[in-house]
N, C-alpha and C positions, 0 to 999 in steps of 0.2 A: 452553180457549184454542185458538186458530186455528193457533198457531206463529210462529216469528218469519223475516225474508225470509231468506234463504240467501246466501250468496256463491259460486258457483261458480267453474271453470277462468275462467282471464283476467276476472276482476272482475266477471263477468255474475251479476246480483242477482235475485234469484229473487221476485218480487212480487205469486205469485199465492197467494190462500188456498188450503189444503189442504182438500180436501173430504170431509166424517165426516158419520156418524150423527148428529146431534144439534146440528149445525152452524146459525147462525141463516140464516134463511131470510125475506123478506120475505113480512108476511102476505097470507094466501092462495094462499103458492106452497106444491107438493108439499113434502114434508121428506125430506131423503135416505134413501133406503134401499139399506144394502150387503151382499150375500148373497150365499154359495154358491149356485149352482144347481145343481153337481156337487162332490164332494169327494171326492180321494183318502182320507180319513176313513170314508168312508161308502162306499168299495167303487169308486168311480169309477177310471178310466186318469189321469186329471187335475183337478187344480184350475178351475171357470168360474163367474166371478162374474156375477149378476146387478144392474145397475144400475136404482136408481127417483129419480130428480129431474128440478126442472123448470130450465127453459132459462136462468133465470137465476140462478141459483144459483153462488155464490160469487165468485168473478172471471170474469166474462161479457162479451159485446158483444149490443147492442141492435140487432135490425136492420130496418130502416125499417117493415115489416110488422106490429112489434109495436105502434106507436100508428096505422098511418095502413095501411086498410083494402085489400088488394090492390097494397102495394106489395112491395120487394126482400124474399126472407130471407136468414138468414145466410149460404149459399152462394154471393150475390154480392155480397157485401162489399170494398168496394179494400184488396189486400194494400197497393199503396203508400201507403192511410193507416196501415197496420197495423205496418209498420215505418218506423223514419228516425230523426233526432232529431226528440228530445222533452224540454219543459222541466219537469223538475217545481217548481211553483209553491210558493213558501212564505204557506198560509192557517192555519197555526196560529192565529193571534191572532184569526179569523174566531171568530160565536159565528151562529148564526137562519142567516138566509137571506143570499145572496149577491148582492146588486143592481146596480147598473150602477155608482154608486158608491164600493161596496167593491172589485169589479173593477177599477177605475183606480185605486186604491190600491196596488194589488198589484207585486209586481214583475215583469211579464211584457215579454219584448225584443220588440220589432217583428219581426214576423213567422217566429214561432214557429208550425209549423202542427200541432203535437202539444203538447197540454198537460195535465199531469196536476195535480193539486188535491191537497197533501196538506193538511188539514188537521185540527182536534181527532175527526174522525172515526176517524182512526187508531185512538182508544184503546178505542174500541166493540168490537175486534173481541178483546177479552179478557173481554167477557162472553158468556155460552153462549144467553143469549136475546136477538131483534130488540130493535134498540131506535130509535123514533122521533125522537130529539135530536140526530139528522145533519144536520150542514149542507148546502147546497143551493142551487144554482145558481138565480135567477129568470127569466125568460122574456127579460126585458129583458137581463140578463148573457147570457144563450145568443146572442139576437142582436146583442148588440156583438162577441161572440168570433166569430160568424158573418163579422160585417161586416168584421174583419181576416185575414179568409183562412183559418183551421184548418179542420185537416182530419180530426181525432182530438181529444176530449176524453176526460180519465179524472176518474173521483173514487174515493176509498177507501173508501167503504161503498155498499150495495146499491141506490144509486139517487144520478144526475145531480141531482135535483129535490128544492125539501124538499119535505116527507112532508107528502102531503095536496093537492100540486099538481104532479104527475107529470105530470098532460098538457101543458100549456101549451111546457113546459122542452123535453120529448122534441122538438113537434111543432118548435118553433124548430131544433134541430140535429136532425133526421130529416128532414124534408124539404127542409134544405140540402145534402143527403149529407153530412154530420156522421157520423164512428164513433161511438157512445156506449159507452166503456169502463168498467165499473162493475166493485166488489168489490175493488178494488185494496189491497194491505196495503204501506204507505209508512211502519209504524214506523221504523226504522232508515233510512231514506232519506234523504237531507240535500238540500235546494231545488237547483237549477241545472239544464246542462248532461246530457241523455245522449242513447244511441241505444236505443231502443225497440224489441223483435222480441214481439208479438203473434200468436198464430194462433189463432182461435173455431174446432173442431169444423163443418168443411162438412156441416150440418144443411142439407138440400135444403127451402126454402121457411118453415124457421123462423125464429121470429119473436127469437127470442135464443142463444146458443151459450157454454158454458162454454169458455175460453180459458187459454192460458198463459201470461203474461206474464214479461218478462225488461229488464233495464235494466243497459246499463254507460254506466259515465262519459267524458265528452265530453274 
């Protein structure tokens, strides 16, 4: 199991998955690896861990360069999308894919420029293997959410997109400068109002960045 979100000083909820050995990882990315490189165990003056994963792994942000060839990486990412309010969406009742549709269904207030997606995906992140049954934003949803101004999307398992149509999804919010905030753990999160404090690892020119996310109430 992943762990469950935190409450910290002054109500700031801790929303990002912890990252382990054995943690799921969308296939074909690195699988974490976490090591000594040095150990007071072993004769050393100090403790130095070696880290191995790949960029998107866990609660990340996507940055424009991962679908669209020679563009931003994570290092020029807008901090003002990265923090502000942000609405987390109630998609529990959501089931497949998320279409334009289901979107206007939803409860989202006019002009909300940060919006996170909790939905049945939450409960994925208590099994220890990927699992392709996430739900998932469609091309046509990304460009309606485009089209009302946002400027930050999140969803709670390892990918905006359902599985199997990742590009389409991306290129709609990447080439709008869209954030794409991915891995987010929204069990214990209740829909509404908050303010959102985001920061992905300034990776110079990559294409994704592990981040730590944070949420208190509006």
């Amino acid at each position: 199991m992943s762990g469950q979100p935190s409450f910290g000083a002054g109500g700031w909820i801790d929303i990002t998955i912890p990252i382990r050995p054995g943690m799921p990882v969308f296939p074909g990315d690195p699988p974490v690896t976490i090591e000594l490189a040095q150990a007071i165990a072993h004769g050393a003056s100090c403790n130095v861990t070696r880290l191995d994963m790949g960029a998107h792994t866990g609660t990340h942000v996507d940055a424009p360069v991962h679908f669209i060839e020679g563009a931003g990486g994570a290092d020029v990412l807008s901090l003002e999308a990265l923090i502000g309010p942000a609405w987390v969406v109630d998609g529990m009742q959501l089931a497949g894919e998320i279409d334009e549709g289901a979107l206007a269904r939803l409860d989202i207030p006019e002009g909300e420029a940060r919006v996170l997606f909790k939905t049945p995906n939450s409960a994925l992140w208590d099994r220890d293997r990927f699992s392709d049954e996430f739900v998932g934003l469609t091309d046509g949803a990304a460009r309606a959410l485009v089209a009302g101004g946002i400027s930050l999307v999140g969803a709670d398992y390892l990918s905006i997109a359902p599985h199997g149509k990742a590009a389409p999804t991306h290129h709609a919010f990447l080439k709008a400068g869209v954030v794409v905030l991915e891995g987010l753990d929204l069990r214990d999160v209740s829909p509404g109002p908050y303010d959102l404090v985001c920061l992905p690892l300034r990776l110079v020119g990559c294409d994704g960045a592990p981040a730590r996310a944070l949420l208190h109430r509006r």
